[in-house]
Structure formats: C-alpha cells, structure tokens
C-alpha positions in Angstrom: 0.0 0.0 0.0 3.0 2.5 0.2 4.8 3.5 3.7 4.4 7.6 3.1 0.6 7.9 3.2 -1.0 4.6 4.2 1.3 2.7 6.1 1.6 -1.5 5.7 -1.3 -3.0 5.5 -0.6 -7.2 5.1 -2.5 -10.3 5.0 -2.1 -11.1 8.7 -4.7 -8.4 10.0 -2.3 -5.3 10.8 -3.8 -2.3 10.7 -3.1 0.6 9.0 -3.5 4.5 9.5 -5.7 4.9 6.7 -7.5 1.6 5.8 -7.7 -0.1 9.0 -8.1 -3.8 9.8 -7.5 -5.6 6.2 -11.1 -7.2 4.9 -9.4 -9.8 3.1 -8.6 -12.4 5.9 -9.9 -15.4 4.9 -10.4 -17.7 8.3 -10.1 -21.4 8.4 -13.3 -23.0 8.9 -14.7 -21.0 5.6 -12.6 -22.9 2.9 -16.4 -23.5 0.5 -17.4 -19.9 1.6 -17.1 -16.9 -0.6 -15.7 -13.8 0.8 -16.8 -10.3 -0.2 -15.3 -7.4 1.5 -13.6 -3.8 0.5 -13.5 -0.1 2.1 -16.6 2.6 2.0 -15.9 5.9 2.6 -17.3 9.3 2.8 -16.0 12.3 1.5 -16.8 16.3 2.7 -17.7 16.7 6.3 -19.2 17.8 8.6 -21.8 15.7 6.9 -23.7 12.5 8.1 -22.5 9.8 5.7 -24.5 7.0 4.4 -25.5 3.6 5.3 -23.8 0.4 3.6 -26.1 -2.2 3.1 -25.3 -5.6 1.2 -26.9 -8.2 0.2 -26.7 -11.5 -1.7 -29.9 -12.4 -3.6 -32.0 -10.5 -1.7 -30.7 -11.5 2.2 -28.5 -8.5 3.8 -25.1 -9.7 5.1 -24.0 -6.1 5.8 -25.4 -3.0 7.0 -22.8 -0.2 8.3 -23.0 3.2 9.0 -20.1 5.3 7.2 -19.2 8.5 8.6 -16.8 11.3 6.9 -13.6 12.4 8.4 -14.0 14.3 12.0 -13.2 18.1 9.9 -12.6 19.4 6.9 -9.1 19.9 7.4 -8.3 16.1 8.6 -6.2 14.8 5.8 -6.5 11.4 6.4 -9.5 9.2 4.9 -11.9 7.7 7.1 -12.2 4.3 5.5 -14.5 2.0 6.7 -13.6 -1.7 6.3 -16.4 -4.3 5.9 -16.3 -7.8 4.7 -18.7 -11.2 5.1 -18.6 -14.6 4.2 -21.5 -16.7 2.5 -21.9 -20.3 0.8 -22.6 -19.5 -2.8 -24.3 -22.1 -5.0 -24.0 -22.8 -9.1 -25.7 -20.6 -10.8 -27.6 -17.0 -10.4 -25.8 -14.9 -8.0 -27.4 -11.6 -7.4 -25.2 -9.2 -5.6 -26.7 -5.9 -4.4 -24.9 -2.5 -2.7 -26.9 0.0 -1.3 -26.3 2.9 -0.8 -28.5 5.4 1.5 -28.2 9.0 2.6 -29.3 11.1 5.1 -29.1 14.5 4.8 -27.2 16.0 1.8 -25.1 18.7 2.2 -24.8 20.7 -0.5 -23.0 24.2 -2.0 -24.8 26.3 -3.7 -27.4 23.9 -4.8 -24.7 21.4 -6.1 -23.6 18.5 -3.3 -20.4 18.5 -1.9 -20.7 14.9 0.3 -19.0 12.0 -2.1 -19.6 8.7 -1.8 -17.4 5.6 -2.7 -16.3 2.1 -2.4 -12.8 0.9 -3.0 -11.0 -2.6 -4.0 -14.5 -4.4 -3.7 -13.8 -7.9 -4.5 -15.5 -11.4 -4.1 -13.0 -14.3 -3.1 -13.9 -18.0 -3.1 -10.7 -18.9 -2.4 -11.5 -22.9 -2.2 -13.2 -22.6 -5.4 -11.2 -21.1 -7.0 -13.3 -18.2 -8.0 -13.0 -14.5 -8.0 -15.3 -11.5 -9.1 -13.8 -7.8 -8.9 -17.2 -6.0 -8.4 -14.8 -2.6 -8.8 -13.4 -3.7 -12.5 -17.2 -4.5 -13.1 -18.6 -0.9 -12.0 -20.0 -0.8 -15.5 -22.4 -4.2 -15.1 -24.1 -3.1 -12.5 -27.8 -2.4 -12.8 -28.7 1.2 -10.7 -32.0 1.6 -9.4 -33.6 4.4 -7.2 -36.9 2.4 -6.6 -38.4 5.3 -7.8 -38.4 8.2 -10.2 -35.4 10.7 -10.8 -36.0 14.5 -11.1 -35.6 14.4 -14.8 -38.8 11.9 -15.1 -40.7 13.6 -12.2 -40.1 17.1 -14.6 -40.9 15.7 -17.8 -44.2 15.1 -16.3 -44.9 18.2 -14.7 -44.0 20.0 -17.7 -46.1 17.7 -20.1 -49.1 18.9 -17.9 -48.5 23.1 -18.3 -47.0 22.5 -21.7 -50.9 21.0 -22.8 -52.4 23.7 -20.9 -50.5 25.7 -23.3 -48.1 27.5 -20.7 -45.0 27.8 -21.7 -41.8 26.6 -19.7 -39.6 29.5 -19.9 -42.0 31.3 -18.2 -41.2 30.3 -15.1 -37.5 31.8 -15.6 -38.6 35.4 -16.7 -37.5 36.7 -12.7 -33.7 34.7 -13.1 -31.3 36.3 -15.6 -29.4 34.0 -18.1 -26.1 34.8 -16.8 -27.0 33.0 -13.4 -29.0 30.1 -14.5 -25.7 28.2 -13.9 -26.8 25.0 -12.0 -25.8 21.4 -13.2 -27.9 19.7 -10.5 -30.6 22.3 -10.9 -32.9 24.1 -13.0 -32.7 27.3 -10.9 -30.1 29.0 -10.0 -27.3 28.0 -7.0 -25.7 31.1 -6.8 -27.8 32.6 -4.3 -26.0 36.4 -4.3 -24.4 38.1 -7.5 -22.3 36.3 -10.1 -19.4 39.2 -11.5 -19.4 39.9 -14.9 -15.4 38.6 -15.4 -16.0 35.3 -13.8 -19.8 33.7 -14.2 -18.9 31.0 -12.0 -18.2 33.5 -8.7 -20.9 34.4 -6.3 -20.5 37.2 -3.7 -22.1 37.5 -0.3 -22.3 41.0 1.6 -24.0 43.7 1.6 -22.7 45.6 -1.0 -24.5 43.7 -4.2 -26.5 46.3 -4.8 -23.4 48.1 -5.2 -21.6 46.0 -7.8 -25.0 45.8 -9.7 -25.7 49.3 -9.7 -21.9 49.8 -11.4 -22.6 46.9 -14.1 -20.0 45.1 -11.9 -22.3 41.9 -11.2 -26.0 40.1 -11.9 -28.6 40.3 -9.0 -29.4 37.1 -8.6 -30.9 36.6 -5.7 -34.6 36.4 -7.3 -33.3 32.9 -8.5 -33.5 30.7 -5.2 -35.6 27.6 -5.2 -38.3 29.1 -3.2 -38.8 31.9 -5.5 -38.4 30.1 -8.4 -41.6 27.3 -7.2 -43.6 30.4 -6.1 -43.6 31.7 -9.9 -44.2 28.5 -11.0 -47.5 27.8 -8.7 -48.6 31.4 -9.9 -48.5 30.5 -13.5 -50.1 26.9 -12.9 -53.2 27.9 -10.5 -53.9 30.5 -13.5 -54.1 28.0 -16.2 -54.9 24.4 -15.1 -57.8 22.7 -13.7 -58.3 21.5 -9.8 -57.4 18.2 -10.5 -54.7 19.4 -12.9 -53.0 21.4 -10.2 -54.0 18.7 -7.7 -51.6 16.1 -10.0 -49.4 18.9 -10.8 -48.0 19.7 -7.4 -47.9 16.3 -5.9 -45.3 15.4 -9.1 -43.2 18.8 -8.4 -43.4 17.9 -4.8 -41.7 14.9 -5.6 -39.5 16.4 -7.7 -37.7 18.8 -5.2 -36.6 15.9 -3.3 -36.1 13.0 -6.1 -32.4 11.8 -6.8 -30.7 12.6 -10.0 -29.8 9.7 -13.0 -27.8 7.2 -11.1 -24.0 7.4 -11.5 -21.5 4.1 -10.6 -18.3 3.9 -11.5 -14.3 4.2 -11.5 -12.9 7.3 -11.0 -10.5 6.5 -13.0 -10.5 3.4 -15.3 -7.1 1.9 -14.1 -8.3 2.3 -10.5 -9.5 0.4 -7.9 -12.2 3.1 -6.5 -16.6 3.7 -7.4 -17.9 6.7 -7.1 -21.8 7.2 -6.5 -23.6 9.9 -7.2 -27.2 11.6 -8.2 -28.2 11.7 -4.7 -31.0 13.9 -2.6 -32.0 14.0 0.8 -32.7 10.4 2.0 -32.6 8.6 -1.2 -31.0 4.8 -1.8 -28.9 4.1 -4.9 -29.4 0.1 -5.6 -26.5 -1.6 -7.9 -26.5 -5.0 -8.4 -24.2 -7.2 -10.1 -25.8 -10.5 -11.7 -23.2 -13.1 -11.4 -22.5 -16.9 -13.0 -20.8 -18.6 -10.5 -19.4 -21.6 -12.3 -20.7 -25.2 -11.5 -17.6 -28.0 -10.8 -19.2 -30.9 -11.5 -16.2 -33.0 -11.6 -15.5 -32.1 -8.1 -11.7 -31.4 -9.2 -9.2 -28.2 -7.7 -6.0 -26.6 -9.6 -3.8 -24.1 -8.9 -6.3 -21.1 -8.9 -8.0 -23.0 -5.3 -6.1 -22.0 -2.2 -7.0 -22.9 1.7 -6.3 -21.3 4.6 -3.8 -23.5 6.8 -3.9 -20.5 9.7 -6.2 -17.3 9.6 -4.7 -15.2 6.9 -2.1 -17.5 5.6 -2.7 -19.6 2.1 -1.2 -22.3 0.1 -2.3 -23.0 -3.6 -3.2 -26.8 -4.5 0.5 -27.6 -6.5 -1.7 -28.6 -9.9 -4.4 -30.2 -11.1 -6.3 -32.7 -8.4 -9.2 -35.2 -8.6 -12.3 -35.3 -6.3 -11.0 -36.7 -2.8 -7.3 -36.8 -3.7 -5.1 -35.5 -1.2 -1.3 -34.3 -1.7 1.1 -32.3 0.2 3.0 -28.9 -0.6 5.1 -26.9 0.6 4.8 -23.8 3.5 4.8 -20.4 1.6 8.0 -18.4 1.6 9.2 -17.7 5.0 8.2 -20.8 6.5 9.5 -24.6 6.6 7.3 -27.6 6.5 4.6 -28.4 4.3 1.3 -28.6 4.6 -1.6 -31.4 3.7 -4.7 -30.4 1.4 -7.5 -32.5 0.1 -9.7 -31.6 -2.6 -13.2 -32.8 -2.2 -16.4 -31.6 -4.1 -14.5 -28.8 -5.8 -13.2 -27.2 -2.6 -9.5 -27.1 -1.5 -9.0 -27.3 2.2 -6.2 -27.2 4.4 -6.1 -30.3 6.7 -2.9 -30.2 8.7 0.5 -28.6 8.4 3.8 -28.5 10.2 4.5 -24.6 8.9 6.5 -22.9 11.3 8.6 -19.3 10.4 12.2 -19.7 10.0 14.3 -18.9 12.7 16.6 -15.9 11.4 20.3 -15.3 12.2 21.5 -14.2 15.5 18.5 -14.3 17.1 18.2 -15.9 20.7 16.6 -19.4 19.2 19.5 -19.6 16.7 22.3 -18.7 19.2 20.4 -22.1 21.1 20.4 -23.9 18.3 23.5 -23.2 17.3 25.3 -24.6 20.7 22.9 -27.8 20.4 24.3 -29.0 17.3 28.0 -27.8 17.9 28.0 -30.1 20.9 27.4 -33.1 18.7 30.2 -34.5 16.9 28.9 -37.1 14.6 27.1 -37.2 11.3 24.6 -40.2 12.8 23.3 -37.6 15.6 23.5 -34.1 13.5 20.1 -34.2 12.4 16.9 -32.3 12.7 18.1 -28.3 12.6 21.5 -29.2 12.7 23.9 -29.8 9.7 27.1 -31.5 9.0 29.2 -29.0 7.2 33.1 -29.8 6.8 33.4 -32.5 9.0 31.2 -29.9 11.9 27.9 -30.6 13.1 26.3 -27.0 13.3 23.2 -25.1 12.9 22.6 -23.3 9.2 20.4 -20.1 9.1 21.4 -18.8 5.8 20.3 -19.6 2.1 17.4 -18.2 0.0 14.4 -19.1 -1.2 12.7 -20.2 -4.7 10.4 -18.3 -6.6 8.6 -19.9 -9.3 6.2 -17.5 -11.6 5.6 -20.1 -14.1 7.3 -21.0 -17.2 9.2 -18.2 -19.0 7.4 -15.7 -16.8 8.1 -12.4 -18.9 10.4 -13.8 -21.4 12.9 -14.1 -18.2 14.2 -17.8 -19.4 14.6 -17.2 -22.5 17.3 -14.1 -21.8 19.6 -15.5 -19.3 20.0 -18.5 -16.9 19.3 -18.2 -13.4 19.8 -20.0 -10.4 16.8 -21.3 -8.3 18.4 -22.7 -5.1 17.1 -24.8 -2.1 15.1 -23.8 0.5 16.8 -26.4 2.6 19.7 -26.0 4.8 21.7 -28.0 1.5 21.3 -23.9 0.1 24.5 -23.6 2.4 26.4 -26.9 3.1 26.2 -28.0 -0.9 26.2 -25.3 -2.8 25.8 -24.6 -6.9 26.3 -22.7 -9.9 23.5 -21.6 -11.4 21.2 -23.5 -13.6 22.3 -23.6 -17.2 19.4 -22.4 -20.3 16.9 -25.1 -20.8 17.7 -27.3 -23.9 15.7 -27.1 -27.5 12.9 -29.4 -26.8 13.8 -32.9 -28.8 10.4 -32.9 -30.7 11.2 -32.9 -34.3 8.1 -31.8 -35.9 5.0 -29.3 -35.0 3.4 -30.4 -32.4 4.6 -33.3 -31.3 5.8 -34.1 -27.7 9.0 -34.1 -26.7 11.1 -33.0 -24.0 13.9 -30.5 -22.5 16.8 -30.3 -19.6 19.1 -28.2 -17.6 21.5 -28.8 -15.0 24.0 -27.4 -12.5 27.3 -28.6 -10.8 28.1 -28.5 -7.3 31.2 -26.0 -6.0 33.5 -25.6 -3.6 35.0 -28.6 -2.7 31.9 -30.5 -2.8 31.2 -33.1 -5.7 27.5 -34.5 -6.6 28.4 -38.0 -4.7 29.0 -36.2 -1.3 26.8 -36.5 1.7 25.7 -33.0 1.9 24.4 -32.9 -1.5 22.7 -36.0 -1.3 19.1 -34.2 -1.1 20.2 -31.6 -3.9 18.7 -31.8 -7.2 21.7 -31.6 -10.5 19.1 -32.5 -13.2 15.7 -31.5 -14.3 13.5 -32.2 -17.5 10.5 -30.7 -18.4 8.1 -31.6 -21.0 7.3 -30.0 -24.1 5.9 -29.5 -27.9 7.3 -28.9 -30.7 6.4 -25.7 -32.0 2.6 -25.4 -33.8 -0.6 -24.1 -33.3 -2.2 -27.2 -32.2 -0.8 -27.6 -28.5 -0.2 -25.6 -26.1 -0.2 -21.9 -27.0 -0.1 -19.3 -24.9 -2.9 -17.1 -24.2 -2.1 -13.3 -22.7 -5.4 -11.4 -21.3 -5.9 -7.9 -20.5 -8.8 -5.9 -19.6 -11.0 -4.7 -22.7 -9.1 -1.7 -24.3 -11.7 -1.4 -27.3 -10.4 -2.0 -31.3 -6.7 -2.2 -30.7 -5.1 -4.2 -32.9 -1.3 -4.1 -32.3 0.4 -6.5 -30.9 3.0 -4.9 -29.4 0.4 -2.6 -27.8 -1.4 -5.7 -26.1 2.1 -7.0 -24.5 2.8 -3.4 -23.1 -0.1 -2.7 -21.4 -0.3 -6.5 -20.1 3.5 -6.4 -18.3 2.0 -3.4 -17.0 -1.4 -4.7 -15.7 -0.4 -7.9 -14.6 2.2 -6.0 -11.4 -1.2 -4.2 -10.5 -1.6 -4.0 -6.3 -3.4 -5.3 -4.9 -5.0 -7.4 -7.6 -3.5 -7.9 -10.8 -5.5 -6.7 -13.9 -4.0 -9.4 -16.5 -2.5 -12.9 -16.4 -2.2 -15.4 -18.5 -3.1 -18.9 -19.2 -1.2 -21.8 -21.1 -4.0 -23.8 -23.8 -3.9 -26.3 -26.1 -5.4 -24.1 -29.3 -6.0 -20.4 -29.5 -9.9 -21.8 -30.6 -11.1 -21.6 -27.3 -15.0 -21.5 -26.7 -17.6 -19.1 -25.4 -17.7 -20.6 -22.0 -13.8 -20.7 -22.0 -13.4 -17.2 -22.9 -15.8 -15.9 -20.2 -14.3 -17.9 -18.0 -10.6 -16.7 -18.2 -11.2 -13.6 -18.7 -13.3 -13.4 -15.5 -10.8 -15.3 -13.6 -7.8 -13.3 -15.0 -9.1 -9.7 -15.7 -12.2 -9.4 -13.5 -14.4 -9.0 -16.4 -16.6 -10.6 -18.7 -15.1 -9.6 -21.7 -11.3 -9.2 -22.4 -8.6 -9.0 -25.2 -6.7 -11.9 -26.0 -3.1 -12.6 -27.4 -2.2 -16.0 -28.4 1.6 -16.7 -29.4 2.5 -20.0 -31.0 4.2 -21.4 -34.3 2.4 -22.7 -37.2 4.2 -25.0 -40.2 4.4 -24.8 -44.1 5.1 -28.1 -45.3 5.1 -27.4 -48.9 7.0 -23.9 -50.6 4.0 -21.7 -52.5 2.4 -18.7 -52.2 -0.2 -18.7 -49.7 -3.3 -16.4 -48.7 -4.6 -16.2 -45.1 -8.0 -15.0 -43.8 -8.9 -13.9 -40.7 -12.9 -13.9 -39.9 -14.9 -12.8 -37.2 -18.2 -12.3 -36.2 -17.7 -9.2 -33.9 -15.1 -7.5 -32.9 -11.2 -7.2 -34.2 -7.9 -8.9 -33.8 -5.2 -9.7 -36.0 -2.8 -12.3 -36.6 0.7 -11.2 -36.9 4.1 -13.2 -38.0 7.2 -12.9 -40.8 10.3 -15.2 -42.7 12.6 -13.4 -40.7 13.6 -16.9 -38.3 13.6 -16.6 -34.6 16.3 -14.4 -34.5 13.9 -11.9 -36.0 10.7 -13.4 -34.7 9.0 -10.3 -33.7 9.9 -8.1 -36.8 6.8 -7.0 -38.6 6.7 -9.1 -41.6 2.8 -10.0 -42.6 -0.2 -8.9 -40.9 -3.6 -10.3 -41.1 -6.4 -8.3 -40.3 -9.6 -9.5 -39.0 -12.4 -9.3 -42.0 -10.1 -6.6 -43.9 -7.2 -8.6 -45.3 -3.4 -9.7 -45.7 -0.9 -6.9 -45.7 3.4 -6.7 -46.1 5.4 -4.5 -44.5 7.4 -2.8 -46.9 9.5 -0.4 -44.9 12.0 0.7 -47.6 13.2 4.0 -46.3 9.3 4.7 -45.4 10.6 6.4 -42.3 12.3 9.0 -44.6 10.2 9.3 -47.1 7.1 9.5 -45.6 6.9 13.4 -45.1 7.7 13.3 -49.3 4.5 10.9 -50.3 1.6 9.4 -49.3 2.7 5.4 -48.8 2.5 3.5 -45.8 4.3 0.4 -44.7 1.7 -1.7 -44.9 0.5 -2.9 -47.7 -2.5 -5.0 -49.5 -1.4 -8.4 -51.1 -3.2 -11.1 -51.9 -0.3 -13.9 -51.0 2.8 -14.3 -49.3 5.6 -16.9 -50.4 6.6 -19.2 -47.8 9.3 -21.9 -47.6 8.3 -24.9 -45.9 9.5 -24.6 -41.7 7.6 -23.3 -38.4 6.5 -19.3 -38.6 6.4 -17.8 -34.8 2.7 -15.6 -34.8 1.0 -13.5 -32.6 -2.8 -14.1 -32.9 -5.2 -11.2 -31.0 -8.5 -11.1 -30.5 -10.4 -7.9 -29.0 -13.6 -5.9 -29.1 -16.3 -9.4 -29.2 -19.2 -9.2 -27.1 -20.5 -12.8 -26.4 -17.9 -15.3 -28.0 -14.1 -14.6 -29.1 -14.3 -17.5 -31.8 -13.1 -17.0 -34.9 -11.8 -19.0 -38.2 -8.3 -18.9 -40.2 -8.5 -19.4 -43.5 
C-alpha cells in the first residue's frame, strides 16, 4: 500500500493508518465460503454519511454506518472496512450495494458529500473463483426504486405544456447569466455572479453596489423558493383543480427525487466507485448478476487456495481429482509443508507443520546453534542441525525459490538463473547456477518431446558427497514442438476497445499484470487459441475481473510445402489480427505479414518509409493477396479484442 501515506497494510490483520483492519482475511473453517469485502468511505464533512447495506440475492449480510472524516481539514481518509462470508451455489448470484443517505449537504445547490467504495472484491478462495465488483462498476444495474427528477419534470412540464403555458415562463424573474446549475434548473448562486467570472458568487451587503456599477448580476430572485412560487402562480392560472392537484404532488416529488444514477471508476485503471445523483434520503441500488461456475467433476487446480492459519494460504500444487489428497510446501518464509485435500471442488487445508524460520542471531538460533556444535557425529547431526566440513552446526542462511511459471516475462529465455534450495543444503552444498533449458527434442509441429538443464556443485563438494545427497543436479520438463495445435499461450488484458497491435497488447499487459493489490492481467497456457464461449468468459473473469477481455495468443504454425499462400482472418464481432514474418527466430517479432480480421493480408514494406514519408503518401503496410513461404515453423502472434458474447473465430 506505500509507507508515506497509508502505512503497511498485510495479509495477517495489521492495521493501518488509513485503511484499517485488512477485509481480506480469509479464516479457516470457511474454505467453501465466498468472501466479499472492501472499504466505504465518505467524503466532505461535517456531513452524516450514508449507510452500507449488502446483500446476496436478496438477504442482507452487511449493513454499516459510514461516517466522513472528523473536519474538513483532517487529511487522512476515514475508510471504513467491511467484509462477510456466505456459501454460494451454481448458478444465479445476485449481488446488491446499497447505498443510502441522510441529509445532503450541499454548496450552492450542487452537493459537496462523495460517496465511494474501493478494492471491492469477491474471493472463493477454495473454489477457486474471483469477481472484482470494482473492475465491473460498469455491469451493475442502478436503481432508485423510484423516479429521478428528470422523469418527475418531464411530467410536470407535459401537464403546463398542454395547458399551453410555456416553460420558460417560469424563468422570466432569473437572468441568463445565473441560471448556472448542473444539478438544478434554478439557479445555485444565491447572491451576485461578476461579470469577469460567471462561476463566482458574492455574499455581503454591497451587491446592490456592484449591480448598480454593471459590476455583477442580482441574482438573488433565483433561489428555489422563488423560483416554485412563480411556477404555482403560472399553474393555478391555467390548469384545472385536479390538474394542479396532479401537478403539485409530481413537483413535490421532484424537489426531493435523486438525479440519473452514476456508478463507476474514478479512473479506469483504478481500484475506487464513485456514486452519485443523490438527494436527501434517497438509496442508490447496484446490483451485479453473477454466473458462478458449476464444478461438477469435483476437481481443484492451482487457482484454489485454503487457509492452513487465519490469513495465511497455500495453492493446491496442480491439477487434483475429487477426494485426492497431496502435500506442498509452507509459503515463503516458512519450513514444513502442509496437507490439502480436494473434495467436491473445494480445497482445504487439513494439517500442516508450517513454522517461520528462525533468522540469524536471534536468541533461538544462538540455542540452536550450541545444540548442534555439541554433537560431533554425522549419525546424531540431524533435525536443525547440519554437518558441514566435518562440523555438526546449525545453518540459518540460504534463499528461497520463486517460481512465476514457465518463462514468466520472457525471463528464461534471456539468461539462466539459479533457483536454489530452501533447505539447509542452500548452504552446506552449494551450486552454480542453472544452465538455459535445452531445444525441446520434438522434431516436428506439435509433437511431444522433452527439454533439460543442470548445475554442478562447487567448492569442494562433488554430486556424490553427503551433503548434497538431497540436492537436485538435473531437471527435465516436457514440451511440444512448436505449432498451433498444442499448447499456445494465451495473454489477457482488460477490454481496451479495437486495438489491434500487438506490441500494444504485450505493453499494457507487463504493466497490468504487477497491479496491487490485484493484478489486472495474467495469463493462461491452452492447447489451441480456438477456445470457446464458456472458456473465454471464464478466463477472462478469472484473470481480468471481467466478462469480456482481449486476447493474445503466441505460437508457431508450419508450411510443409513452398508456395504462395493467402490467409484469412474472420470474425463475427469484434477485431484482432494475426501477426508473423520469414525473418527466423532471430527476428521473430519483426513486422513481416499482418492479417487483419475481416479486412485482409498486408506486407510490411518499410524501404526507407521512415524517410520518405513526409515526401509521399505510402505507408508500410500494404495490401497483397499472398505471401511466399518456404516450408518450416513461422512464430505468430494471434489477438482477438472488441467481441461481445464469443471470441471465436476462423483462419483461413
């Protein structure tokens, strides 16, 4: 959260200056629950807030009272933290916020009390399910439960308009300079407005003064009070009893009915709602209409985690069946592991031996240390202590592993690095660094095959010695020759409209994906870029937080035969393109040939274009109907953006 302005706020239930005790904590004993939780706030005192209510299809869970900061001139946010856990079932989930207030200050007609909601998100973190109802601010359906003032005035004014009075009328006492209200149709400024600045009001008892000199507009004449009075006159003159009767009860209304409902970001990279459109003791309803996903295999990946202590989480280690039960390892800054079983499509936690590791120089390890030092045999140096150059003693040091998947940001593919034990072998045997993975032995598109890397033990130490004897030298992985039939991988990011570069896509996704708290884009490895409907909801939702996303799938595809070739691109909504050259992997990422979806193949042809563009009218790319292609694999980039429903599409 940053240390200048909010302090630390972790996942252990610290509080912080500004936001308080974190929402998030997800206790044991609510591994099939769902967890819904953020911050309200309110903003401009001395006012009386609102009230928080929340429900989930139709039964409230939450219902808080949010005040604003003690003064005007306290810097710091009064957030109010709130959070609940419920059991969710397949299916319809309706998730309503509302949002009431009391009494509405306001400035000069125009409200000055904001109201908003920050990181809102739903967690079913043993279902591996997440909803970001802040991402989402624009699905939400808003409702006031009754009319807005635009409605309640389109009436009122349908009723003098057929009595033939005309609307204006009701204006003639407010000059145009001060009819300057966005929130109302009189006037806010409530004094004089200068003639060098429309926007100004002034209050004293010289505006007679300044209006007298031509130095400001009187308009006092164009208060609310006033402005209802001429109104009444001009509609007992011209309308029937029951007329007026219908008349007044709808501007009644009116003068206290909300504005159009607004709910949404403040910023569309941000994590915060705003609300607004309200009036004195109104209620702004938004509710989300959610999916949830049915299991019904019963089976957990790496997307469920479980609570093995309040606040602390382990992912299942991949893919497990219905009532399997495996074991993994403590997250970092802990030793042991701990036990999870997957049953019914929930992970839980159901033992562990986690314990934090003891650090250098601390009391424990100065104990420790003179326990294993007094033992002077390999047999009995076991446990916490080590037997390190012919020494039995006690090993604090090392570091840990971090694994972000395969290739995680092109890292692998630059540069080998070394990923050591989190083992006391980190210091007794140590390593060089893992060497670059191998070129996977498949031979053709496609096809399965596999890769390896290794490392050599140093100083002093070979890979037969004792203290290496838990150390891994060798590791193989699996993999696929290159093609678009297996295992391509799939980049999302939230919907950025008809963006069809490439380059673009992989920018904005590096920088979405290191989002805090919540990333904004992942990715996902899948066996063909023709993913379905339900798929592409799916991971989009689970990666992005929305229903709809772009895409970018990269893979290889292979010419068998050397001939001109024509490609076509087809969608049904939507955009994307499909991007690759001849170049060979050294050049991979060169523009070369670019498909566009339902437009076309083009060529680069960047001869000088850079140069000569301020002389003519060419651009780089241009129409062909072919390219020639030797037979071999061609690296592509394949994006889809801007669908509604589906992301499918066909090559041609």
């Amino acid at each position: 959260w940053g240390d200048l302005k909010h302090a630390t706020l972790d996942n252990r239930g610290e509080r912080s200056d500004a936001w308080g005790f974190n929402p998030f904590e997800h206790a044991v004993g609510h591994e099939g629950d769902c967890l819904v939780a953020g911050w309200a706030e309110a903003e401009a005192p001395p006012g009386d807030g609102f009230i928080l209510t929340v429900q989930v299809n139709g039964t409230d869970y939450v219902r808080q009272q949010v005040y604003p900061p003690c003064s005007a001139d306290d810097e710091k946010p009064k957030l109010v933290p709130f959070k609940f856990f419920f059991t969710p079932a397949p299916g319809a989930l309706n998730v309503s916020f509302l949002l009431s207030s009391g009494e509405l200050l306001k400035d000069k007609g125009v409200p000055v009390e904001r109201y908003l909601l920050h990181h809102v998100t739903m967690r079913c973190r043993g279902r591996g399910f997440k909803y970001s109802f802040t991402h989402n601010d624009t699905l939400a359906s808003l409702d006031w439960g009754r009319k807005t003032r635009m409605q309640l005035r389109a009436e009122t004014d349908a009723i003098l308009l057929a009595a033939s009075v005309s609307i204006e009328e009701r204006f003639a006492d407010c000059p145009d300079e001060c009819r300057t209200g966005p929130f109302s149709d009189t006037v806010p400024c409530l004094g004089g407005i200068l003639t060098w600045s429309k926007a100004r009001c002034t209050y004293n008892d010289y505006i007679s003064w300044y209006v007298e000199r031509g130095w400001a507009t009187d308009c006092r004449r164009c208060n609310q009070n006033d402005m209802v009075a001429k109104e009444k006159e001009l509609a007992s003159r011209s309308l029937s009893d029951a007329d007026f009767v219908k008349w007044y009860s709808l501007l009644q209304e009116a003068l206290t009915a909300p504005d159009a409902p607004a709910f949404k970001r403040l910023v569309e990279s941000g994590c915060s709602i705003t609300a607004d459109g309200f009036n004195n003791n109104t209620v702004m309803r938004a509710t989300y209409y959610i999916d949830m996903p049915a299991n019904v295999e019963g089976t957990c990946d790496e997307r469920h985690s479980a609570p093995f202590s309040d606040g602390i989480f382990v992912n299942a280690p991949g893919p497990m069946s219905n009532g399997a039960a495996v074991n993994t390892s403590c997250p970092l800054g802990m030793s042991g592991e701990v036990q999870l079983t997957c049953r019914d499509g929930v992970l839980t936690a159901v033992g562990s031996t986690c314990a934090a590791r003891t650090l250098s120089g601390s009391e424990e390890a100065t104990q420790r240390q003179r326990t294993c030092r007094s033992l002077s045999t390999a047999e009995n140096c076991t446990g916490f202590c080590d037997f390190i150059n012919g020494k039995c003693d006690f090993v604090t040091r090392g570091y840990f592993r971090m694994v972000r998947g395969v290739n995680y940001h092109d890292i692998e593919s630059g540069a080998a690095f070394a990923m050591a034990e989190t083992t006391n072998a980190a210091n007794s045997c140590q390593t060089t660094g893992w060497t670059k993975w191998s070129d996977c032995s498949a031979l053709r598109a496609c096809e399965r095959g596999h890769q390896s890397r290794s490392r050599q033990p140093i100083e002093g130490v070979d890979r037969t010695s004792l203290v290496c004897t838990d150390v891994i030298f060798e590791e193989t992985r699996s993999c696929v020759g290159h093609g678009f039939c297996s295992d391509v991988l799939g980049r999302f990011i939230p919907r950025r409209g008809g963006n069809s570069d490439a380059a673009a896509h992989l920018a904005t996704y590096k920088r979405m994906s290191i989002v805090l708290p919540f990333s904004q884009a992942g990715s996902h490895v899948f066996q063909s870029p023709y993913i379905t409907c339900e798929d592409g909801n799916y991971w989009c939702r689970m990666l992005t937080g929305g229903e709809n996303c772009d895409m970018l799938f990269e893979g290889q595809f292979q010419v068998r035969k050397p001939g001109h070739y024509r490609i076509d691109f087809d969608v049904a909504d939507g955009g994307g393109s499909l991007e690759f050259n001849s170049f060979g992997d050294a050049h991979k990422t060169k523009p070369g040939y670019l498909v566009k979806a339902n437009e076309g193949m083009f060529e680069w042809q960047d001869k000088g274009f850079h140069h000569r563009r301020r002389r003519t009218d060419s651009k780089p790319w241009q129409a062909v109907d072919s390219a020639y292609l030797e037979p071999g694999n061609y690296y592509s980039r394949l994006l889809r953006t801007g669908w509604q429903d589906c992301p499918t599409f066909s090559l041609r």
